[in-house]
N, C-alpha and C positions, 0 to 999 in steps of 0.2 A: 549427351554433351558432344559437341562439334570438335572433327580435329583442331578444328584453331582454338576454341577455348580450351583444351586440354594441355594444346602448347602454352596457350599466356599463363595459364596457371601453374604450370611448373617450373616456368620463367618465373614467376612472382615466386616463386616457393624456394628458388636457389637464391632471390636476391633478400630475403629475410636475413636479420642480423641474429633471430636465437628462435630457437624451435618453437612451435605455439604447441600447448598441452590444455584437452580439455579438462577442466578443473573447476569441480560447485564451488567456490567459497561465497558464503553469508557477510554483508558489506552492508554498513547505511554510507550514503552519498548525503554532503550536504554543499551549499553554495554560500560560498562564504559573501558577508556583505556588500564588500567592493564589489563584486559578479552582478551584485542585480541583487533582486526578490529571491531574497532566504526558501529554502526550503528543504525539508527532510527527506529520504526514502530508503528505506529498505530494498535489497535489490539481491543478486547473486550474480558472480562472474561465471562465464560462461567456457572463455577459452583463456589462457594468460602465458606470457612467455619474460623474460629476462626485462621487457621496455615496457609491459602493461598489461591491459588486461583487455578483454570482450564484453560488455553486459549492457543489456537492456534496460533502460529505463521508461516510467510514464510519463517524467517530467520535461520539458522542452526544452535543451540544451543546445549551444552553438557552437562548432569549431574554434579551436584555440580560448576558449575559455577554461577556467580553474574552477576547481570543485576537491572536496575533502572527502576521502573514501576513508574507512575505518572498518576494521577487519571485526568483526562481532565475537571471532571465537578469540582471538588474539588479545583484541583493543588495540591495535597498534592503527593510527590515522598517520597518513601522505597525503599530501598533496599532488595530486593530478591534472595535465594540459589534456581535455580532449583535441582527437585529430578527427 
């Protein structure tokens, strides 16, 4: 890593508003119908802090759309904007 990207990344890292924590949690993602074409996936978060989370998905998603994440150990479902 370059000194300048060492700098911008701990520039980005003071202007974060809450800690990011790497964290498995087990998730199905769905798109609710307004969104478009429905569809389901199982997935896992990756990294997650006080505003969201991190996770990969297969399915093709776009900036500033909504989708329903639901916590598989929990059952607790929110609604989520990706960014």
């Amino acid at each position: 890593m370059s000194d300048q990207q060492l700098t911008d990344t701990k520039q980005c890292l003071r202007k974060r508003r809450s800690q990011r924590i790497e964290l498995t949690v087990p998730v199905v993602v769905h798109r609710p119908p307004k969104e478009g074409p429905q569809f389901s996936e199982r997935a896992q978060t990756l990294v997650v802090n006080a505003h969201g989370a991190l996770m990969s998905l297969a399915e093709r998603v776009t900036p500033e759309q909504r989708l329903l994440m639901q916590n598989i150990d929990s059952g607790e479902q929110k609604e989520c904007r990706l960014v």
